[in-house]
MOPAC internal coordinates of N, CA, C and O (Angstrom, degrees):
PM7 1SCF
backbone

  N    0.0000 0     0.00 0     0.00 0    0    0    0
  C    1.4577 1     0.00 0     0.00 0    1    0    0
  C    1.5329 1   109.32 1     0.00 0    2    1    0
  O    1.2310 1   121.83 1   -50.92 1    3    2    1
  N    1.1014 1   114.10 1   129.08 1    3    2    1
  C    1.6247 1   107.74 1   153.92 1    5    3    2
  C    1.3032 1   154.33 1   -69.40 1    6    5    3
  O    1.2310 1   120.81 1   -73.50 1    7    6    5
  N    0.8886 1   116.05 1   106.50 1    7    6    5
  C    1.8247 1   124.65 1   176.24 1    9    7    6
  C    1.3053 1   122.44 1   -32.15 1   10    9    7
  O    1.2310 1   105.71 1   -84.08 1   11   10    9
  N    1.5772 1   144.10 1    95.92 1   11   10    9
  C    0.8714 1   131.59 1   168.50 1   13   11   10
  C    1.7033 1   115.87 1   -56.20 1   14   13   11
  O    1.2310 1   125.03 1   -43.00 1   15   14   13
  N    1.8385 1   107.94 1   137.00 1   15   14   13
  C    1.4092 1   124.02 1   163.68 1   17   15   14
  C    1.3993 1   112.78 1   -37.64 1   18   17   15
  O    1.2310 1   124.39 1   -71.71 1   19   18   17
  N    1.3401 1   109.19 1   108.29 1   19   18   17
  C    1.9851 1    99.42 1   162.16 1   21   19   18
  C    1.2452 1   110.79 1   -23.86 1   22   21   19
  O    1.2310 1   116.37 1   102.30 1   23   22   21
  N    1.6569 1   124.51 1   -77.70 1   23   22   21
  C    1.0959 1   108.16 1  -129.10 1   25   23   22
  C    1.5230 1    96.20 1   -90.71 1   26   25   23
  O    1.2310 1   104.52 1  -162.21 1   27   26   25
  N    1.1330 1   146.20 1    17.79 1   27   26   25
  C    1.6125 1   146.99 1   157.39 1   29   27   26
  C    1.5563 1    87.00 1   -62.27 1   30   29   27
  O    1.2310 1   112.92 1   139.48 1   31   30   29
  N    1.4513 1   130.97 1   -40.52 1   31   30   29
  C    1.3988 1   106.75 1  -151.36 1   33   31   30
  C    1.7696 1   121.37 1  -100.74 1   34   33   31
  O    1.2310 1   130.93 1  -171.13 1   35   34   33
  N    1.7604 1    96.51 1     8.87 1   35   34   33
  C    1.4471 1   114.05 1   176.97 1   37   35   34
  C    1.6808 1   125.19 1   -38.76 1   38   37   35
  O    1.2310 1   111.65 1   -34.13 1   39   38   37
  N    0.9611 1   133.33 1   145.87 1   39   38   37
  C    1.7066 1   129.19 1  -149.24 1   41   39   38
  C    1.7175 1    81.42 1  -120.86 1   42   41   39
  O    1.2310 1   110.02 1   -77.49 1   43   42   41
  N    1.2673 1   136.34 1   102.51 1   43   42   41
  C    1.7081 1   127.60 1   171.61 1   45   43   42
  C    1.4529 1   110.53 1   -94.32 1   46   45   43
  O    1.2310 1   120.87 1  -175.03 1   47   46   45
  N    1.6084 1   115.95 1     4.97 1   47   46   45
  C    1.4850 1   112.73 1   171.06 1   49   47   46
  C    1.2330 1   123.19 1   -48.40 1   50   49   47
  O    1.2310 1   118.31 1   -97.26 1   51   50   49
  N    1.3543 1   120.82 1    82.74 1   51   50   49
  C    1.6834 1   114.47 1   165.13 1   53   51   50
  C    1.2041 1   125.50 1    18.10 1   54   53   51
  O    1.2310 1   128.71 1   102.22 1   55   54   53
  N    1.2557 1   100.82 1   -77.78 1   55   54   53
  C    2.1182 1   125.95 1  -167.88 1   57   55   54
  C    1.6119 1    97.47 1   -83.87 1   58   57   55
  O    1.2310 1   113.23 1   168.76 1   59   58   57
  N    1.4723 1   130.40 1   -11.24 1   59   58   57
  C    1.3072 1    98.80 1   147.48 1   61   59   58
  C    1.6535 1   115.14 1  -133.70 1   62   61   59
  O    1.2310 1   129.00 1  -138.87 1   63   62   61
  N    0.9800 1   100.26 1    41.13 1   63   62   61
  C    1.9784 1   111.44 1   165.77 1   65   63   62
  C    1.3378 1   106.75 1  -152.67 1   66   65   63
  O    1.2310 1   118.32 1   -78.16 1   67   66   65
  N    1.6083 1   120.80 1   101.84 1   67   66   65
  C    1.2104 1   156.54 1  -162.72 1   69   67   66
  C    1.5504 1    89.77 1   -67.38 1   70   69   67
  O    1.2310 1   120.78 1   120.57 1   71   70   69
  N    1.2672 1   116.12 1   -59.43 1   71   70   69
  C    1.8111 1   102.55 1  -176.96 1   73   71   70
  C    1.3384 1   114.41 1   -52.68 1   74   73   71
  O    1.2310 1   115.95 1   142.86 1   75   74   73
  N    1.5976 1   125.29 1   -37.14 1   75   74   73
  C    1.4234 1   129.46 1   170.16 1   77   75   74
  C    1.5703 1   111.88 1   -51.45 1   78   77   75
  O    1.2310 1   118.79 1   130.03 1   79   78   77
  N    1.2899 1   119.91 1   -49.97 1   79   78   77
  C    1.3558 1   114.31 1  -170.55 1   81   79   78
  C    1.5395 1   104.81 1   -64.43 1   82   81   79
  O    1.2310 1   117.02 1   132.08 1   83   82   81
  N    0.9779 1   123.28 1   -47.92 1   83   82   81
  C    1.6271 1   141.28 1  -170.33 1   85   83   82
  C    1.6953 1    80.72 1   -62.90 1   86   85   83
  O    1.2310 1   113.48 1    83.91 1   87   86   85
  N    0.8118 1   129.94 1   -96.09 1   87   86   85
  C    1.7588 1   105.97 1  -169.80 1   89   87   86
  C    0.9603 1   113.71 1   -20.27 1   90   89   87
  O    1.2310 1   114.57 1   101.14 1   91   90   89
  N    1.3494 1   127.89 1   -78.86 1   91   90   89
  C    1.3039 1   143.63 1  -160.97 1   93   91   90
  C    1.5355 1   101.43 1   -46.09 1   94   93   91
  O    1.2310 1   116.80 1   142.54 1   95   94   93
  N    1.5497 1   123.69 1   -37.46 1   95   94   93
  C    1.2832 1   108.10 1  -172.06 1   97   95   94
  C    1.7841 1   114.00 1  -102.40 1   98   97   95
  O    1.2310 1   125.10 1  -177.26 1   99   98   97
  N    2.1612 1   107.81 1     2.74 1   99   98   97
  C    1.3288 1   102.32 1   154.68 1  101   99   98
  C    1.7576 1   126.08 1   -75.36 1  102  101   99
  O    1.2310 1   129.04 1   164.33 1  103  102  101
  N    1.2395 1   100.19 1   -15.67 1  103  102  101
  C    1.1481 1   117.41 1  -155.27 1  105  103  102
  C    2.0763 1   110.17 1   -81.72 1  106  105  103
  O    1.2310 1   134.16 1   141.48 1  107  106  105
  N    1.5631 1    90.22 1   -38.52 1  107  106  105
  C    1.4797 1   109.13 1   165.70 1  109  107  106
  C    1.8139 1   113.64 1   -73.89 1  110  109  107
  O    1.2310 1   127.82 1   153.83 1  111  110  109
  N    1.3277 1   102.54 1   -26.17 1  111  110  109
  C    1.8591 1    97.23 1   179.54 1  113  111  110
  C    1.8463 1   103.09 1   -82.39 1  114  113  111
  O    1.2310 1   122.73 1   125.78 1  115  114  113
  N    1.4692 1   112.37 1   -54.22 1  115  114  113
  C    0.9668 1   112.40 1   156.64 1  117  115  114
  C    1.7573 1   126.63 1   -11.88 1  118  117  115
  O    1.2310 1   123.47 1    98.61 1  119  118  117
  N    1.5444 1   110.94 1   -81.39 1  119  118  117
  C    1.3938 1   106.47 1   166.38 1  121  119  118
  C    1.5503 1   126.44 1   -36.91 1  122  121  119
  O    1.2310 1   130.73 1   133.83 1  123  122  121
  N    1.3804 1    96.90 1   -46.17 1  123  122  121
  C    1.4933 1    93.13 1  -157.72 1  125  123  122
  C    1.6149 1   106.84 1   -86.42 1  126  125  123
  O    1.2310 1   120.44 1   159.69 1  127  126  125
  N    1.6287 1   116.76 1   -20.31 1  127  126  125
  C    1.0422 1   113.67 1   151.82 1  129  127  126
  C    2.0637 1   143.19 1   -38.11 1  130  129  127
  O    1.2310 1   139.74 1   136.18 1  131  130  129
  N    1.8281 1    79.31 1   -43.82 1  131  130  129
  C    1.6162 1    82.47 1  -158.98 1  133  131  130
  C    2.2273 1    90.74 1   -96.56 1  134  133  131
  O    1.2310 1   127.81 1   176.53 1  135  134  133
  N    1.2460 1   102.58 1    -3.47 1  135  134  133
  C    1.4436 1    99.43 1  -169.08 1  137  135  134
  C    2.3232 1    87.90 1   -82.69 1  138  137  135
  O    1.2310 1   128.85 1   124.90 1  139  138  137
  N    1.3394 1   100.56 1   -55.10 1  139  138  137
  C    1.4948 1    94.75 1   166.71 1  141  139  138
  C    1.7001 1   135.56 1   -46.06 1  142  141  139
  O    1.2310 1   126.76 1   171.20 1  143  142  141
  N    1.1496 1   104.60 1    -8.80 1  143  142  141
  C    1.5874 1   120.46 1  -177.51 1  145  143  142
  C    1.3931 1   101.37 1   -98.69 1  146  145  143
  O    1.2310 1   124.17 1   147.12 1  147  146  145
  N    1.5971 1   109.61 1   -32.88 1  147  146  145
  C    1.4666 1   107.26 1  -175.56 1  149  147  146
  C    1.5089 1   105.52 1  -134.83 1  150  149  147
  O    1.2310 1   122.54 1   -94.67 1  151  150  149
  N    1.3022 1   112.74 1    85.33 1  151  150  149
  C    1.3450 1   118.36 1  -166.27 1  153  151  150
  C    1.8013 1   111.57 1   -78.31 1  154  153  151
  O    1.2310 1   119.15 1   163.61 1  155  154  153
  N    1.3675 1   119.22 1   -16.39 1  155  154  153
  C    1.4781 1   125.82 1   179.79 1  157  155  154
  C    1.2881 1   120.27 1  -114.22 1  158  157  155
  O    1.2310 1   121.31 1  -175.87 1  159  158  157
  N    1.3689 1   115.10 1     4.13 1  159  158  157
  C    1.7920 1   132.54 1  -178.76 1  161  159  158
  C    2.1523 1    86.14 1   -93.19 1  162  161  159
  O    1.2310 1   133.08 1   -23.79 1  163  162  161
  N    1.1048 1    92.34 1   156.21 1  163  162  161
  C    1.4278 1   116.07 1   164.64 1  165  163  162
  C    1.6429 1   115.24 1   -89.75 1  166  165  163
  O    1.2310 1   120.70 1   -36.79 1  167  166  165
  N    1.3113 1   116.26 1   143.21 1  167  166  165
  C    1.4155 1   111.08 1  -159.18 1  169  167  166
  C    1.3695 1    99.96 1   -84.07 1  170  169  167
  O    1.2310 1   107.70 1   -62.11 1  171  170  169
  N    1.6759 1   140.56 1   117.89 1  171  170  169
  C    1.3030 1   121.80 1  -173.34 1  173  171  170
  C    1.2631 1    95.79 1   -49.71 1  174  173  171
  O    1.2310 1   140.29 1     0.83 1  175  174  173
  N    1.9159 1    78.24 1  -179.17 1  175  174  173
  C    2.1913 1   105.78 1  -171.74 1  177  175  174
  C    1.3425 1   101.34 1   -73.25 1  178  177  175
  O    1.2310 1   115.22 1   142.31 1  179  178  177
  N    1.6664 1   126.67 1   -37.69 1  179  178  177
  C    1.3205 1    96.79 1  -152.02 1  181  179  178
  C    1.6764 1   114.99 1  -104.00 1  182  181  179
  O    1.2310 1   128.65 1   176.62 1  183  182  181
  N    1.7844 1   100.94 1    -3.38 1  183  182  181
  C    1.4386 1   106.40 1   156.87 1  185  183  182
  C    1.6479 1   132.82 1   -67.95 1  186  185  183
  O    1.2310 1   129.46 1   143.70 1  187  186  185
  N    1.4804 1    99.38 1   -36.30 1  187  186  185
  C    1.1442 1   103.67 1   157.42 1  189  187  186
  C    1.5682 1   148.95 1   -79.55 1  190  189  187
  O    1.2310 1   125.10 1  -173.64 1  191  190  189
  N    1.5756 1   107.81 1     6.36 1  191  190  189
  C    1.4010 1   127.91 1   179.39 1  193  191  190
  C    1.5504 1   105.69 1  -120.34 1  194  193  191
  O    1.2310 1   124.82 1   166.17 1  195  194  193
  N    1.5806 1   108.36 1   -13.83 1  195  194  193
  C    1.5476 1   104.90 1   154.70 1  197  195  194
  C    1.6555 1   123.45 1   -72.69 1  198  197  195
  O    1.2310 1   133.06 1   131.91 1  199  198  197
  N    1.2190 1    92.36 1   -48.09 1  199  198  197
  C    1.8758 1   105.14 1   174.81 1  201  199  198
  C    1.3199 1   105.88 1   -50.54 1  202  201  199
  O    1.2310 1   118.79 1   130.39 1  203  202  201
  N    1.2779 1   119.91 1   -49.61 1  203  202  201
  C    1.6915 1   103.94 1  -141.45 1  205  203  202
  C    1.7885 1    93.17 1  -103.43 1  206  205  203
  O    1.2310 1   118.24 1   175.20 1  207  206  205
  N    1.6905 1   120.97 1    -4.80 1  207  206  205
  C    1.2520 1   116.23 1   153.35 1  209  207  206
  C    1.7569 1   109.03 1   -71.64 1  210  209  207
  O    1.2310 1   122.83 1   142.67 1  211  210  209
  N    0.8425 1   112.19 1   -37.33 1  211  210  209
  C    1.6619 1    97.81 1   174.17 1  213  211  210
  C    1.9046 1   112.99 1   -74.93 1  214  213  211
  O    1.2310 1   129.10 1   141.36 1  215  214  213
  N    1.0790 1   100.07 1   -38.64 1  215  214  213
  C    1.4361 1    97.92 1   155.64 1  217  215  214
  C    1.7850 1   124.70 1   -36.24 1  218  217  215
  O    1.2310 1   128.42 1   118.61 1  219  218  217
  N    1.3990 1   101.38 1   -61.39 1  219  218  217
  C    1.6304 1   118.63 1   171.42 1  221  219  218
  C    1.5159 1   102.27 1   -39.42 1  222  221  219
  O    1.2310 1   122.77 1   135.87 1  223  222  221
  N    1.5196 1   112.31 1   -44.13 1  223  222  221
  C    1.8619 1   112.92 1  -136.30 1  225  223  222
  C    1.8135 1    80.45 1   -93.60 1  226  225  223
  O    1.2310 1   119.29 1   141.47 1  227  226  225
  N    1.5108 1   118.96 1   -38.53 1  227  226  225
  C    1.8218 1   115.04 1  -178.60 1  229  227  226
  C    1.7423 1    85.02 1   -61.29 1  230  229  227
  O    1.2310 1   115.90 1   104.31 1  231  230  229
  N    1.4222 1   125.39 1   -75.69 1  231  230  229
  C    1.5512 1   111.51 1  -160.22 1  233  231  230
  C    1.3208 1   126.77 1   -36.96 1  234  233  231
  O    1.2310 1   122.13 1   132.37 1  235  234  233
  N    1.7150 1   113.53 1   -47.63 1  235  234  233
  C    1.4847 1   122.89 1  -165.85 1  237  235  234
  C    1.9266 1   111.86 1   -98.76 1  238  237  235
  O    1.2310 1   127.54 1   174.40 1  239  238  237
  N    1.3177 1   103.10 1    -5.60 1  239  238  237
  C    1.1101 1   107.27 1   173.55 1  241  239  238
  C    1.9193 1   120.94 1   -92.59 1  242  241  239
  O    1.2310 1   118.45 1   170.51 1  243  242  241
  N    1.7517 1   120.56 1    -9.49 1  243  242  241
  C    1.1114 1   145.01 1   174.49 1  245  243  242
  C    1.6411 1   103.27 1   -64.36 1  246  245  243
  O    1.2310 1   123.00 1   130.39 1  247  246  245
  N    1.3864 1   111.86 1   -49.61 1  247  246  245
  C    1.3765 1    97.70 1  -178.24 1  249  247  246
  C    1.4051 1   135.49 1   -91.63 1  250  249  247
  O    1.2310 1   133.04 1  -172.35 1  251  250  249
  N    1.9995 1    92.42 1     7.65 1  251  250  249
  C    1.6107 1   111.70 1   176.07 1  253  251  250
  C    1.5431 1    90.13 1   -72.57 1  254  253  251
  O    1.2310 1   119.57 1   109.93 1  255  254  253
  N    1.3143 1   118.42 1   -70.07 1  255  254  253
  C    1.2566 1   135.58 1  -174.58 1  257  255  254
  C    1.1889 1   109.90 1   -13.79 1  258  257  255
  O    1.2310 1   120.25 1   101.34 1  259  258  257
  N    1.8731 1   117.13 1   -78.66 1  259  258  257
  C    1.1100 1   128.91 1   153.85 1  261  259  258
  C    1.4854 1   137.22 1    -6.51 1  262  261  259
  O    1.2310 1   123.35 1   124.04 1  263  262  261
  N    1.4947 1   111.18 1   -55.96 1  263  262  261
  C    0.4849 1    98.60 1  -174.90 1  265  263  262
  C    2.0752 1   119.26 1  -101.68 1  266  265  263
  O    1.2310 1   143.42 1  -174.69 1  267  266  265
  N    1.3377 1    72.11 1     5.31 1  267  266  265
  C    2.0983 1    87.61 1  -177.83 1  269  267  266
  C    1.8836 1   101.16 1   -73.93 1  270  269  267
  O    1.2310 1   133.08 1   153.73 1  271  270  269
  N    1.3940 1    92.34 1   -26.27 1  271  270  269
  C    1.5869 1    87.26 1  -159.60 1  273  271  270
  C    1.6617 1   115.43 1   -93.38 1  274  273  271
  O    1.2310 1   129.97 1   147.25 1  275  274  273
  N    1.6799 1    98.38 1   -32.75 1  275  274  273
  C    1.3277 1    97.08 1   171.27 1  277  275  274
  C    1.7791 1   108.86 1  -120.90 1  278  277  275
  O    1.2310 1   120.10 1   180.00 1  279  278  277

């Protein structure tokens, strides 16, 4: 039989991989940090399509959680 590769089988659900959330929640201070420093600049593209994909992964990852736990 074959062994599946560890890392194919990595779990990045936020609510249950603590290093994921901890990104996800440097990644949101981050923004709001550097958008407050520069309140009349436009937020580049790729800070803002990093954030709001971790944004996605806190929203859509709540009802994995949910539903893992109960």
């Amino acid at each position: 039989m074959i062994k599946p590769i560890p890392y194919l089988n990595y779990n990045f659900n936020p609510f249950l991989n603590p290093i994921a959330l901890v990104w996800c929640a440097i990644m949101i201070v981050m923004f709001l940090q550097w958008k407050q420093e520069n309140p009349d600049k436009t937020v580049p593209l790729a800070m803002f399509a990093t954030t709001f994909n971790a944004m996605l992964w806190l929203w859509t990852s709540a009802g994995v959680a949910l539903e893992s736990v109960f």
